[in-house]
PDB file with SEQRES, HELIX, SHEET and CRYST1 records, atoms N, CA, C and O in Angstrom:
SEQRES   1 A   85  UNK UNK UNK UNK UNK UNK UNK UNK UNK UNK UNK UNK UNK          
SEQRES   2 A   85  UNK UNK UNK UNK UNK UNK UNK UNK UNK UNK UNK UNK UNK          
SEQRES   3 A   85  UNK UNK UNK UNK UNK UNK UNK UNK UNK UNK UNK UNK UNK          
SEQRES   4 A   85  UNK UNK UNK UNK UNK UNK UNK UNK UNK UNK UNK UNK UNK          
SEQRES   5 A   85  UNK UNK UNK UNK UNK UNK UNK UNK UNK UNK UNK UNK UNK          
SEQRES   6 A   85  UNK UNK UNK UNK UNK UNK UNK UNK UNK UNK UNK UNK UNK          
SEQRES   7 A   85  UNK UNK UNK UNK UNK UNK UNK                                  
HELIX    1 AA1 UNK A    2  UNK A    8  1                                   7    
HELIX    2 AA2 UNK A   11  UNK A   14  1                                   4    
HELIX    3 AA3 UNK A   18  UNK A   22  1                                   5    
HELIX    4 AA4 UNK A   25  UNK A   61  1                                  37    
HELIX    5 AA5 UNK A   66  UNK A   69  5                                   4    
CRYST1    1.000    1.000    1.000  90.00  90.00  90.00 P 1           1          
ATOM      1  N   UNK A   1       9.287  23.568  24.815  1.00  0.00           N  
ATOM      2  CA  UNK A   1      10.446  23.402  25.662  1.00  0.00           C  
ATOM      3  C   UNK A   1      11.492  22.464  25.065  1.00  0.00           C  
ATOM      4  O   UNK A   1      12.620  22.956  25.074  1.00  0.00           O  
ATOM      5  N   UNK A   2      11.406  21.253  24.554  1.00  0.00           N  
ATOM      6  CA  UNK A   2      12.148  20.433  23.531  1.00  0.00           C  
ATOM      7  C   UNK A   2      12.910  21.173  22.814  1.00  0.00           C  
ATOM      8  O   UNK A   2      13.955  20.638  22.446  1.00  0.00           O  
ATOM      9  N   UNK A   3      12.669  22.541  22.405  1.00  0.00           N  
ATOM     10  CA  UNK A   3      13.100  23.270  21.090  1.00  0.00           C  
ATOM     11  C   UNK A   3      14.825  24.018  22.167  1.00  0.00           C  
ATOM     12  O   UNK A   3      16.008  24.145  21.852  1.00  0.00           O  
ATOM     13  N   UNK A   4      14.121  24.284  23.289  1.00  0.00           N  
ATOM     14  CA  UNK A   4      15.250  24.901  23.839  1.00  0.00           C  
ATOM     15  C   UNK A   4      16.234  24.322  24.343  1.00  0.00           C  
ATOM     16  O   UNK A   4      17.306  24.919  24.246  1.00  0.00           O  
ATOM     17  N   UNK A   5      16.220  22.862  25.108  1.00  0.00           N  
ATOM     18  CA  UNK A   5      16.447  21.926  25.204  1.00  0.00           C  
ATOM     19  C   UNK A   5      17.781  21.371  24.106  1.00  0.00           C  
ATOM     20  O   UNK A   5      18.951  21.329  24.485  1.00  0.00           O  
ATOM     21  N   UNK A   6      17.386  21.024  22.888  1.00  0.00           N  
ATOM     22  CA  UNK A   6      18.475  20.493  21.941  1.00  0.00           C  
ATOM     23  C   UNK A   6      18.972  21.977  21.602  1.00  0.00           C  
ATOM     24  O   UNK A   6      19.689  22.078  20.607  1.00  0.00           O  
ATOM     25  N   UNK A   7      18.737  22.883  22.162  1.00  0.00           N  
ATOM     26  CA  UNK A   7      19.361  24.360  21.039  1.00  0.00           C  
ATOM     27  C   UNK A   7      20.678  24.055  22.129  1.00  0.00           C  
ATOM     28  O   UNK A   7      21.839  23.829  21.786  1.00  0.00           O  
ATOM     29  N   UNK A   8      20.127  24.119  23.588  1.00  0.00           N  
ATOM     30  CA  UNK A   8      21.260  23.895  24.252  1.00  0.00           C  
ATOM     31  C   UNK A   8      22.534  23.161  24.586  1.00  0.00           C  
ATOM     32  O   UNK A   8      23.619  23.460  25.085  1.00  0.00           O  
ATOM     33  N   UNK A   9      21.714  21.614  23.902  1.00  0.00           N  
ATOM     34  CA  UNK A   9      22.728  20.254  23.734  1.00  0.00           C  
ATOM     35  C   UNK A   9      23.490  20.801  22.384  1.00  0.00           C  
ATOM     36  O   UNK A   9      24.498  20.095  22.335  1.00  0.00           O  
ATOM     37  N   UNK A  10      23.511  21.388  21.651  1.00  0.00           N  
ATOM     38  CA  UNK A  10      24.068  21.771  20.253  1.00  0.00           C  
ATOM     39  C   UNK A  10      25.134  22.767  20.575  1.00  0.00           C  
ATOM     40  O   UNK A  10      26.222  22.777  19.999  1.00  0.00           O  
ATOM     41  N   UNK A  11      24.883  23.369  21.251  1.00  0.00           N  
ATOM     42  CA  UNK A  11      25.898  24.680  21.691  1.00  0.00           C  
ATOM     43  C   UNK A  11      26.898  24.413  22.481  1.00  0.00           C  
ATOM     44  O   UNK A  11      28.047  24.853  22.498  1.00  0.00           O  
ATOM     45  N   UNK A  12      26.253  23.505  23.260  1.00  0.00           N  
ATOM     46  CA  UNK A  12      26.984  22.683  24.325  1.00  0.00           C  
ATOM     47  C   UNK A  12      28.054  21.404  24.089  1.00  0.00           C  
ATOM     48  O   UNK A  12      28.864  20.883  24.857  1.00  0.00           O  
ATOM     49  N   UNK A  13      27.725  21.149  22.791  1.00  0.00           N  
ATOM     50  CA  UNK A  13      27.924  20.129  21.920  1.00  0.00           C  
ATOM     51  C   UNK A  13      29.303  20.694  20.853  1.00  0.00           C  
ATOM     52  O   UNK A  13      30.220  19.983  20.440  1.00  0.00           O  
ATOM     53  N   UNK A  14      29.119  22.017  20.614  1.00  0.00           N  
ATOM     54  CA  UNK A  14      30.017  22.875  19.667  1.00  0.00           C  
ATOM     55  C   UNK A  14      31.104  23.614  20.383  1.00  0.00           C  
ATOM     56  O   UNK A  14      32.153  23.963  19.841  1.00  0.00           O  
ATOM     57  N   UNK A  15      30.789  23.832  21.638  1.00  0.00           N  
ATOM     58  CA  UNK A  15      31.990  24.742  21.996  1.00  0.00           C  
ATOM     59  C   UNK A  15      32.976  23.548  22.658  1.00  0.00           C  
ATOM     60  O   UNK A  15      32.874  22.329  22.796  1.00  0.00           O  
ATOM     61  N   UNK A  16      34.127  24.708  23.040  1.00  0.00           N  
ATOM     62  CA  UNK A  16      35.344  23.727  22.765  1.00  0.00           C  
ATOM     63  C   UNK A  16      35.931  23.720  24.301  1.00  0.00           C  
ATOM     64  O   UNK A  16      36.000  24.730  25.001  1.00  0.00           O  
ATOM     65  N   UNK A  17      36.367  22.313  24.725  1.00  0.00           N  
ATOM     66  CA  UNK A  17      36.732  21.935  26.119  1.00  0.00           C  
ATOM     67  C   UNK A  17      38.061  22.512  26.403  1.00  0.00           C  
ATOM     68  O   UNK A  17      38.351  23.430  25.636  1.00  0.00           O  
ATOM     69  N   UNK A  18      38.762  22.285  27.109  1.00  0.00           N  
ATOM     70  CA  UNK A  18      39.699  23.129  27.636  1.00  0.00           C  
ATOM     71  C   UNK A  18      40.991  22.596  27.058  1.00  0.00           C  
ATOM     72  O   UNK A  18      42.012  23.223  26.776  1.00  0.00           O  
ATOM     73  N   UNK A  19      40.624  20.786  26.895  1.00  0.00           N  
ATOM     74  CA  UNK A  19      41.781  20.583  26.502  1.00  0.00           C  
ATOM     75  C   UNK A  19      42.026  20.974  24.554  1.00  0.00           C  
ATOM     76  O   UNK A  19      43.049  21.410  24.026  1.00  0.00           O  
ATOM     77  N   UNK A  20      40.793  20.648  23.930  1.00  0.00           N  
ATOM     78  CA  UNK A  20      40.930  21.314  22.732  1.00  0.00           C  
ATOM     79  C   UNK A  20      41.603  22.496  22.894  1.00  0.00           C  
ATOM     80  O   UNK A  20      42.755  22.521  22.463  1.00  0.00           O  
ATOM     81  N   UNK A  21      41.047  23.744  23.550  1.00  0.00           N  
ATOM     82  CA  UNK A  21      41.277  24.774  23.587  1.00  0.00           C  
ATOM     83  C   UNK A  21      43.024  24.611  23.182  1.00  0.00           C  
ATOM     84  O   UNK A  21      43.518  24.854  22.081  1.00  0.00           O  
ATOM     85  N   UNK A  22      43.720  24.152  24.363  1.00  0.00           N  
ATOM     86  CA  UNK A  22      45.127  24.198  24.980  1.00  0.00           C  
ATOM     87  C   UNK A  22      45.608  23.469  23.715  1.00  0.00           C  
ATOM     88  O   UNK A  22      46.653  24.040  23.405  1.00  0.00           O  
ATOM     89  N   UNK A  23      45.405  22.674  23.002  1.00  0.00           N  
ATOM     90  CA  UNK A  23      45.950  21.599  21.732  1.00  0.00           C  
ATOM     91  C   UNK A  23      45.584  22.692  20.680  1.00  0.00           C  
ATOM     92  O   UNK A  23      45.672  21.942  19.707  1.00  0.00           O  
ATOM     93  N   UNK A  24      45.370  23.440  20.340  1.00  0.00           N  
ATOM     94  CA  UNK A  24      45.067  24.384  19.547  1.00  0.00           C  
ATOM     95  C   UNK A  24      45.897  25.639  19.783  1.00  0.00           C  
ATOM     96  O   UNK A  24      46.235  26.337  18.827  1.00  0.00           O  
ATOM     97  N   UNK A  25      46.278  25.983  21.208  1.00  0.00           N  
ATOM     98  CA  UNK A  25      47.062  27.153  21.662  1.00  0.00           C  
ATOM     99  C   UNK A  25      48.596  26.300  21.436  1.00  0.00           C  
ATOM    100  O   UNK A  25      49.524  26.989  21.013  1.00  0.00           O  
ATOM    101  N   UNK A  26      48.845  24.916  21.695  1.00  0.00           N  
ATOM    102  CA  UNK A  26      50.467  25.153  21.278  1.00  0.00           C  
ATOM    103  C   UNK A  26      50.361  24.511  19.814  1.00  0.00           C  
ATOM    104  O   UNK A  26      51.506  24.261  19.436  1.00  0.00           O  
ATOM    105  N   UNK A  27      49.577  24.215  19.020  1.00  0.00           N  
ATOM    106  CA  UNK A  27      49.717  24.166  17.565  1.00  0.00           C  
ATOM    107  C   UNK A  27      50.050  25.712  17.563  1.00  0.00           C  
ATOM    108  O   UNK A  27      51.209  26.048  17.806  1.00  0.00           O  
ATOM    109  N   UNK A  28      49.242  26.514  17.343  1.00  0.00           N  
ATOM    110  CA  UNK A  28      50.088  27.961  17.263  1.00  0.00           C  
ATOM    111  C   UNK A  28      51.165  28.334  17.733  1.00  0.00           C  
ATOM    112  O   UNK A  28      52.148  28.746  17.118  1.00  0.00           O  
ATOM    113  N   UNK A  29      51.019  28.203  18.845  1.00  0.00           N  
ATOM    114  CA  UNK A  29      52.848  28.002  18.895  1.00  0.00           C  
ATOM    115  C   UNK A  29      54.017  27.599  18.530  1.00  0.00           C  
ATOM    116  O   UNK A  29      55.102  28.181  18.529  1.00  0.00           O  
ATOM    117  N   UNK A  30      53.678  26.431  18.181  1.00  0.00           N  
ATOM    118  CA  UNK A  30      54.949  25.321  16.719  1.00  0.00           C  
ATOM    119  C   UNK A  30      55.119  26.335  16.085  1.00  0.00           C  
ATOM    120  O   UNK A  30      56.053  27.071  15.766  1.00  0.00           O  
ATOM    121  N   UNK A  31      53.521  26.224  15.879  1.00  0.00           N  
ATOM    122  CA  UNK A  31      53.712  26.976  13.939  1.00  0.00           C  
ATOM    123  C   UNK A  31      54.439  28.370  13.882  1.00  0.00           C  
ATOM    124  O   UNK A  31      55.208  28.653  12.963  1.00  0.00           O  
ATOM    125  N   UNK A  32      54.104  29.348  15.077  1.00  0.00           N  
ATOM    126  CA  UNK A  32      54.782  30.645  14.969  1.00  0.00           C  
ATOM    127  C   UNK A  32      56.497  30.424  15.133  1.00  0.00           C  
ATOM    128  O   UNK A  32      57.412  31.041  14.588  1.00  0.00           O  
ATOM    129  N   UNK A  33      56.528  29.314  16.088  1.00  0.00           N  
ATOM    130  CA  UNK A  33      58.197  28.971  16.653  1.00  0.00           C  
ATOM    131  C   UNK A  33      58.926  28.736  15.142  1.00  0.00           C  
ATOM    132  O   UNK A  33      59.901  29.440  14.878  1.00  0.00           O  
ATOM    133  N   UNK A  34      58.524  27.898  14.305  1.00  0.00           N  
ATOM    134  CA  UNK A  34      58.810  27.516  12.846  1.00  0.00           C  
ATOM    135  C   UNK A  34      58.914  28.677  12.237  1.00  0.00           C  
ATOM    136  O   UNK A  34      60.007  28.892  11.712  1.00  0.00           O  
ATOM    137  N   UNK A  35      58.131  29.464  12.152  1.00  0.00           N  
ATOM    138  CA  UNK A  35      57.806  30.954  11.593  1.00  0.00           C  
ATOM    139  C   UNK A  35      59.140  31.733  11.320  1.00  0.00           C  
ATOM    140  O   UNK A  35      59.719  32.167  10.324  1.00  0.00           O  
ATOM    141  N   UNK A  36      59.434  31.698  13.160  1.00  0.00           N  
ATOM    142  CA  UNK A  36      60.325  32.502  13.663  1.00  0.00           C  
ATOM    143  C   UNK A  36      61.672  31.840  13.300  1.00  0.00           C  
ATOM    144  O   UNK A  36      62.509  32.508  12.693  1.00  0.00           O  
ATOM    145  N   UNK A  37      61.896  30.686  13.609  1.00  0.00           N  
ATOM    146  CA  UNK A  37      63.188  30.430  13.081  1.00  0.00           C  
ATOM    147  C   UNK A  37      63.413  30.126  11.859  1.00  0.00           C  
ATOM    148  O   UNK A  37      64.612  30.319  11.655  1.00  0.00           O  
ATOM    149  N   UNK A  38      62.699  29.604  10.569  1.00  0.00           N  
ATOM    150  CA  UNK A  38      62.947  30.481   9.120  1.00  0.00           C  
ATOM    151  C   UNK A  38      63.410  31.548   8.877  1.00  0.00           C  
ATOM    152  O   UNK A  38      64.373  31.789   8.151  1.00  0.00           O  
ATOM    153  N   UNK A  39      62.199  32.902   9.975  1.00  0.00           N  
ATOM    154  CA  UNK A  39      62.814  34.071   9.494  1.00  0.00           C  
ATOM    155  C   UNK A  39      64.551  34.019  10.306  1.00  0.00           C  
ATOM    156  O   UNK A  39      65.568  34.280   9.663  1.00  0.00           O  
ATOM    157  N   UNK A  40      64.555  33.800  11.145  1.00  0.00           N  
ATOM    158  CA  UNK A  40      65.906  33.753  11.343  1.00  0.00           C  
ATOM    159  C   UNK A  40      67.288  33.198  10.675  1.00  0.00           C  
ATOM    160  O   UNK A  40      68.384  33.757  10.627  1.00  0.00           O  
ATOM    161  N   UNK A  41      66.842  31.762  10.109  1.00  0.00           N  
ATOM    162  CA  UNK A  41      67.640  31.301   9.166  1.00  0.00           C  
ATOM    163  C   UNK A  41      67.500  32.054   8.057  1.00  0.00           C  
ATOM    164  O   UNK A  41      68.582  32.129   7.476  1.00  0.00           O  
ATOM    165  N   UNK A  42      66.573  32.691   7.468  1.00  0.00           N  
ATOM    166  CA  UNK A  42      66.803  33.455   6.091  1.00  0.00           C  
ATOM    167  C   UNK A  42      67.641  34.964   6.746  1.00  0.00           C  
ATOM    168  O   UNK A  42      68.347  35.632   5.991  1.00  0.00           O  
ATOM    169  N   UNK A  43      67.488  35.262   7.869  1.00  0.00           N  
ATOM    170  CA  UNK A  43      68.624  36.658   7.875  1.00  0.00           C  
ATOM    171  C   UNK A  43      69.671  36.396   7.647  1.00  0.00           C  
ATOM    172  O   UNK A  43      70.200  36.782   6.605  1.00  0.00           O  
ATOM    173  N   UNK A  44      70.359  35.597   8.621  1.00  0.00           N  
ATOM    174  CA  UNK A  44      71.664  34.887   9.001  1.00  0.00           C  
ATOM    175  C   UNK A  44      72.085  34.687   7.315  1.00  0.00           C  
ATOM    176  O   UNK A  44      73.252  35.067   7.227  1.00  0.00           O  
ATOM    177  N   UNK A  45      71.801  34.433   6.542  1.00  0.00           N  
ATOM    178  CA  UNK A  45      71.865  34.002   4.835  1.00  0.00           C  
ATOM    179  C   UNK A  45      71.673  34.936   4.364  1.00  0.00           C  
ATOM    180  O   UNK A  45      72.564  35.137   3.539  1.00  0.00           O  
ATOM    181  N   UNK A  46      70.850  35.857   4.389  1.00  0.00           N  
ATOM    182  CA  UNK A  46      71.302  36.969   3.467  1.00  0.00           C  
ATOM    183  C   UNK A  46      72.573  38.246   4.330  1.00  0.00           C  
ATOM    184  O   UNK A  46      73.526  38.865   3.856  1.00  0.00           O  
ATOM    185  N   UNK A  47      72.115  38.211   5.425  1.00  0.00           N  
ATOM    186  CA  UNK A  47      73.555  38.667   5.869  1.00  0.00           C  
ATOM    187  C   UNK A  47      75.017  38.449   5.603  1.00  0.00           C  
ATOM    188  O   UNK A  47      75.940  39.264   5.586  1.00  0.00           O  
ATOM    189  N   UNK A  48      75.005  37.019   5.380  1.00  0.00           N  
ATOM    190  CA  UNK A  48      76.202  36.223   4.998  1.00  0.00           C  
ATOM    191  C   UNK A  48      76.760  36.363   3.617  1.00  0.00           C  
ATOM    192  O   UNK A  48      77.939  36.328   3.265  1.00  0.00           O  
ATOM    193  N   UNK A  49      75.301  36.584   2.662  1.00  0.00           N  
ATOM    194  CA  UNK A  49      75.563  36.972   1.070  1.00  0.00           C  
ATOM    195  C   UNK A  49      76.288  38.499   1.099  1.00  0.00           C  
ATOM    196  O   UNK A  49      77.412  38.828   0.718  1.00  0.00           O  
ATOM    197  N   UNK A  50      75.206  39.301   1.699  1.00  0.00           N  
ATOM    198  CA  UNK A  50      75.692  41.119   1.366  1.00  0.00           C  
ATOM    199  C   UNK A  50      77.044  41.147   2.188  1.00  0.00           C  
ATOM    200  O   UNK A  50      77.558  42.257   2.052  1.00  0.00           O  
ATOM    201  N   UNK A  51      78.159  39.915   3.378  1.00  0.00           N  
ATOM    202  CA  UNK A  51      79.166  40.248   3.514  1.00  0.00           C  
ATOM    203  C   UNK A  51      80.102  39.890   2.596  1.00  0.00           C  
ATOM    204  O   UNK A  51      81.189  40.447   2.443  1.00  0.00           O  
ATOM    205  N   UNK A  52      79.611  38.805   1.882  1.00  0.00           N  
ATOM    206  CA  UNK A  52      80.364  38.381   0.883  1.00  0.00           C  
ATOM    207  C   UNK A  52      80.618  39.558  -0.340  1.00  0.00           C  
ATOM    208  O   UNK A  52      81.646  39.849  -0.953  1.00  0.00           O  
ATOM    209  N   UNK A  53      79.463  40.011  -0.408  1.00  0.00           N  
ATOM    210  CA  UNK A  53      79.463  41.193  -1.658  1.00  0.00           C  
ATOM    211  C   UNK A  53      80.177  42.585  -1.878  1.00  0.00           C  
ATOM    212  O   UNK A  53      80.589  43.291  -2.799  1.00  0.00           O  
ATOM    213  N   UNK A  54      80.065  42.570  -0.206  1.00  0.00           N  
ATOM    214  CA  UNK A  54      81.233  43.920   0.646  1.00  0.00           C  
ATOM    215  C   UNK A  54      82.470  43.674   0.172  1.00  0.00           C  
ATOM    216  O   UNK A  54      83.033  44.495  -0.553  1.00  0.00           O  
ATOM    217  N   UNK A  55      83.118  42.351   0.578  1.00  0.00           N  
ATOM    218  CA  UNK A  55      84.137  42.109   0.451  1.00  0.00           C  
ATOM    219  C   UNK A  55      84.783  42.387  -1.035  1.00  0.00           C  
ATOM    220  O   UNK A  55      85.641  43.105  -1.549  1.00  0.00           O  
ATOM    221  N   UNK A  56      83.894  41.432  -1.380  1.00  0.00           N  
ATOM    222  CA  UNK A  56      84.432  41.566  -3.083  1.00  0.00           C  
ATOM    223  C   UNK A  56      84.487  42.817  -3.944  1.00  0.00           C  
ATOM    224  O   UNK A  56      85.196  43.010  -4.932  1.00  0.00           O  
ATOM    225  N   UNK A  57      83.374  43.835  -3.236  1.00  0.00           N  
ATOM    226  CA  UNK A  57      82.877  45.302  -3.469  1.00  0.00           C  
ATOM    227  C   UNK A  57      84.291  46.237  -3.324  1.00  0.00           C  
ATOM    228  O   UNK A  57      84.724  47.168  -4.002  1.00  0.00           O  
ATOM    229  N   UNK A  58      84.935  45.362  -1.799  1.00  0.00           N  
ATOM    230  CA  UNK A  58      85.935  46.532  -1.122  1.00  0.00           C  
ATOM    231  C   UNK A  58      87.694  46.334  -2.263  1.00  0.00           C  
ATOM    232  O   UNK A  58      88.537  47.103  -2.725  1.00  0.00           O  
ATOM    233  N   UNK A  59      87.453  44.901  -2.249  1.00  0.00           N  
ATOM    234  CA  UNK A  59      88.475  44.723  -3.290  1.00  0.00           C  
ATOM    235  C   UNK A  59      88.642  45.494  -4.477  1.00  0.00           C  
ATOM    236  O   UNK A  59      89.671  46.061  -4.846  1.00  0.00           O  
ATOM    237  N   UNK A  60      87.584  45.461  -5.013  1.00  0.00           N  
ATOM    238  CA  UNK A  60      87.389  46.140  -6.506  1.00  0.00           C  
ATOM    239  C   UNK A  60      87.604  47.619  -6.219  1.00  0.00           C  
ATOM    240  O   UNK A  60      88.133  48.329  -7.075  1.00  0.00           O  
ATOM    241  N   UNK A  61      87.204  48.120  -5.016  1.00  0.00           N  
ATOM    242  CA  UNK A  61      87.782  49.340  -5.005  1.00  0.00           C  
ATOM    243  C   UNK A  61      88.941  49.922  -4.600  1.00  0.00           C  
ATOM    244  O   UNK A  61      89.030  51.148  -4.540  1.00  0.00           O  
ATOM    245  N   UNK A  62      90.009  49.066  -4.260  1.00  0.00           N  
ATOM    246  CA  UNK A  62      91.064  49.017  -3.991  1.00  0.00           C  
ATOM    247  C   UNK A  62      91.941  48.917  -5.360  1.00  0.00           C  
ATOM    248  O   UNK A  62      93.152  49.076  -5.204  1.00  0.00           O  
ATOM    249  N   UNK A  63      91.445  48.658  -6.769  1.00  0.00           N  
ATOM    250  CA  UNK A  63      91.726  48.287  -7.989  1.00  0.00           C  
ATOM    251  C   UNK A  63      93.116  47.267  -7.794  1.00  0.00           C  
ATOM    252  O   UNK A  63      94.229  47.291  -8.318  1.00  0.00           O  
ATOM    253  N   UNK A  64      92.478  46.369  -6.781  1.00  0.00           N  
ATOM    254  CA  UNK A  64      93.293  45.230  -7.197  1.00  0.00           C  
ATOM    255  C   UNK A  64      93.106  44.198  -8.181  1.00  0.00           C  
ATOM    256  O   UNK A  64      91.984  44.152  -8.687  1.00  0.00           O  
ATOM    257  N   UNK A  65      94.088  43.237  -8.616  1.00  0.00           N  
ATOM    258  CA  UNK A  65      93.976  42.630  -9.711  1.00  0.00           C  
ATOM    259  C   UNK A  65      93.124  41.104  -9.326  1.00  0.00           C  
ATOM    260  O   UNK A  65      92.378  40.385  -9.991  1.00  0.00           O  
ATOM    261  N   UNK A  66      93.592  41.041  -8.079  1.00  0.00           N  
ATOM    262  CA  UNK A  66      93.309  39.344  -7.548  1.00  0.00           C  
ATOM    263  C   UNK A  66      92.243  39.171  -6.815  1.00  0.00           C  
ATOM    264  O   UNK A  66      92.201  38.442  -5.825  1.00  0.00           O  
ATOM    265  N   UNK A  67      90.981  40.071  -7.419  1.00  0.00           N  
ATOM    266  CA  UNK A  67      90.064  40.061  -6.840  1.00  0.00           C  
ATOM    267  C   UNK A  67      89.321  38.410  -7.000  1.00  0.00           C  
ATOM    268  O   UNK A  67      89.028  37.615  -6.107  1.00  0.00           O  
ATOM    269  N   UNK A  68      89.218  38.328  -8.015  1.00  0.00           N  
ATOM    270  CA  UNK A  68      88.686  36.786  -8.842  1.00  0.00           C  
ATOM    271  C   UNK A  68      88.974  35.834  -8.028  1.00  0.00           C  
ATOM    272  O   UNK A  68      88.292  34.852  -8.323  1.00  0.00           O  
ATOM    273  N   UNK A  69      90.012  35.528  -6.674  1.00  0.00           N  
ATOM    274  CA  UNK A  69      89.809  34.681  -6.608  1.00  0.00           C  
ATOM    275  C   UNK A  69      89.107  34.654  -4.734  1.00  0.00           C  
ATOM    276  O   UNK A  69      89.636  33.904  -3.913  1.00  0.00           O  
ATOM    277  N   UNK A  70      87.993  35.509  -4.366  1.00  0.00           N  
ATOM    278  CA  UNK A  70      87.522  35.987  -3.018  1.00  0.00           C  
ATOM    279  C   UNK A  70      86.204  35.172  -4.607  1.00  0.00           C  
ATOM    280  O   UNK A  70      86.613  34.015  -4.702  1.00  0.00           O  
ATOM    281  N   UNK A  71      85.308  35.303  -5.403  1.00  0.00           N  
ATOM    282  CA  UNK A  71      84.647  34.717  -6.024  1.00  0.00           C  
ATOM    283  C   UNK A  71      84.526  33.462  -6.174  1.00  0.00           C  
ATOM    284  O   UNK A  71      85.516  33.060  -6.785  1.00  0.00           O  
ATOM    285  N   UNK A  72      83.666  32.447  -5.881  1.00  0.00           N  
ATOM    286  CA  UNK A  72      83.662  31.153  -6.423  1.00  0.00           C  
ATOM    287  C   UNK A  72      83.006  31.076  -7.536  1.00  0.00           C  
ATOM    288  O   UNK A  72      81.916  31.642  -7.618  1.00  0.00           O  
ATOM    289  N   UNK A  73      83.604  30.269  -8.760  1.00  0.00           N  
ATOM    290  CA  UNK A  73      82.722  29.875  -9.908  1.00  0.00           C  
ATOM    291  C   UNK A  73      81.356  29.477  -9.667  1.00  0.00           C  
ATOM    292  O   UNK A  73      81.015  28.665  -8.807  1.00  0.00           O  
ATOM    293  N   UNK A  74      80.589  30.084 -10.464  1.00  0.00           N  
ATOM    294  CA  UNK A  74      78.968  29.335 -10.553  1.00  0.00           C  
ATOM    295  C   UNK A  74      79.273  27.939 -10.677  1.00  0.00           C  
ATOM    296  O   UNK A  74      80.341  27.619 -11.200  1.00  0.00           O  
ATOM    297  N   UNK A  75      78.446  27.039 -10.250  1.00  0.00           N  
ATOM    298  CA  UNK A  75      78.364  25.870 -10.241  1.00  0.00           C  
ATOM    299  C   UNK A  75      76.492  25.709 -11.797  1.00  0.00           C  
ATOM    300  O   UNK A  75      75.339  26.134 -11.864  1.00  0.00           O  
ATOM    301  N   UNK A  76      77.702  24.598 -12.859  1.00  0.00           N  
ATOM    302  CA  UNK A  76      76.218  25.338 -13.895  1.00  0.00           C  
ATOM    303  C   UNK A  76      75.320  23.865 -13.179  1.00  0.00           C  
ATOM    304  O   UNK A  76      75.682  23.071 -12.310  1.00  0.00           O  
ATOM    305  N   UNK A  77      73.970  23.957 -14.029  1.00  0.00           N  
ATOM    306  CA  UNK A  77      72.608  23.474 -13.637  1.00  0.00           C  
ATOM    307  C   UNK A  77      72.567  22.231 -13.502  1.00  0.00           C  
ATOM    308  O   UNK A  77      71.685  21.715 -12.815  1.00  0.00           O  
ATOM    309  N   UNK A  78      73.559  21.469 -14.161  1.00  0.00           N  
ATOM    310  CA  UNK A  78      73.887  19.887 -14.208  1.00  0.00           C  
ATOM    311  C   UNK A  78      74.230  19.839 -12.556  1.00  0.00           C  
ATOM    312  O   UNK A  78      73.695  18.829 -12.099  1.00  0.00           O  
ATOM    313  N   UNK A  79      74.849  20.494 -11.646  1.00  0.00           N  
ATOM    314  CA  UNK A  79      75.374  20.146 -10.501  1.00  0.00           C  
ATOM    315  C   UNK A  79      76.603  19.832 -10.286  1.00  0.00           C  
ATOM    316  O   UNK A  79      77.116  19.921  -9.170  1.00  0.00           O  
ATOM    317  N   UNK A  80      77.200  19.440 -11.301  1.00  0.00           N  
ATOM    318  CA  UNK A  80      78.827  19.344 -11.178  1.00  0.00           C  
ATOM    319  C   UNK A  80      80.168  20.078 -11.484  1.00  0.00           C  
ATOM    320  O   UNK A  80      80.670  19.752 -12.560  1.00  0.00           O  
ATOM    321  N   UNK A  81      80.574  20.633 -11.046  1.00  0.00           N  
ATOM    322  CA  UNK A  81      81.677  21.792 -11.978  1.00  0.00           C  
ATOM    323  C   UNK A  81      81.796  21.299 -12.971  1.00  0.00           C  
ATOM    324  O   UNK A  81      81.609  20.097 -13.162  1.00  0.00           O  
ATOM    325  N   UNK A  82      82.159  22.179 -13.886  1.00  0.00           N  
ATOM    326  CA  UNK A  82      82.500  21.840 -15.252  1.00  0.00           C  
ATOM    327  C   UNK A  82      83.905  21.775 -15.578  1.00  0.00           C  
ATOM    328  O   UNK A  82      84.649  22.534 -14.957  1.00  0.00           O  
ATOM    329  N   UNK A  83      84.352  21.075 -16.362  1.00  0.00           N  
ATOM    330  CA  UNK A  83      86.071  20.343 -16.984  1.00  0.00           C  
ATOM    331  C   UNK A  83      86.056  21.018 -17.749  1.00  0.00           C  
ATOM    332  O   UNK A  83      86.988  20.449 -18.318  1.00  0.00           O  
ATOM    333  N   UNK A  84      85.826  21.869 -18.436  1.00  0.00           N  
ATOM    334  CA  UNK A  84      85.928  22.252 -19.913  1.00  0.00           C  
ATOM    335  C   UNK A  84      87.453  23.016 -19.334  1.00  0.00           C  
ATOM    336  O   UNK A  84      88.013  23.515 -18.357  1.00  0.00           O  
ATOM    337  N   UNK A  85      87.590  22.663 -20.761  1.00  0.00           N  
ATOM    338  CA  UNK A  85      89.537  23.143 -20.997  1.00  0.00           C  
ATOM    339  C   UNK A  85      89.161  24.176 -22.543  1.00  0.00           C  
ATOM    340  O   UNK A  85      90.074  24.746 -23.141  1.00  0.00           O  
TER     341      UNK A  85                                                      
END                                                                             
């Protein structure tokens, strides 16, 4: 009888109270809420790129000349525009 006894304090011992439970249900929740608004900030940004690309797309097919300046210069790897003359 001892044997059944601690099998039961062990099980009883392992499963999880209500409030664990609930501290575990809104950690998932953060984490999906985070999830979700990444993916949202990454649409909003690439949406914003492919309108930029339209634009510049629609120009060029208009064979205008002054397209170059709907483009901003690359910014090179140093971080600072470059002076070069």
């Amino acid at each position: 009888m001892p044997e059944s006894d601690s099998r039961y304090e062990r099980e009883e011992y392992l499963e999880q109270d209500e409030e664990e439970r609930e501290a575990a249900g809104r950690r998932k929740s953060v984490i999906a809420l985070a999830v979700m608004a990444l993916l949202v900030i990454a649409g909003i940004v690439l949406v914003n790129r492919l309108r930029e690309a339209s634009e510049v797309q629609d120009c060029l097919m208009t064979r205008a000349t002054n397209c170059n300046d709907m483009v901003q210069p690359p910014i090179p790897a140093g971080g600072a525009p470059s002076t070069m003359r």
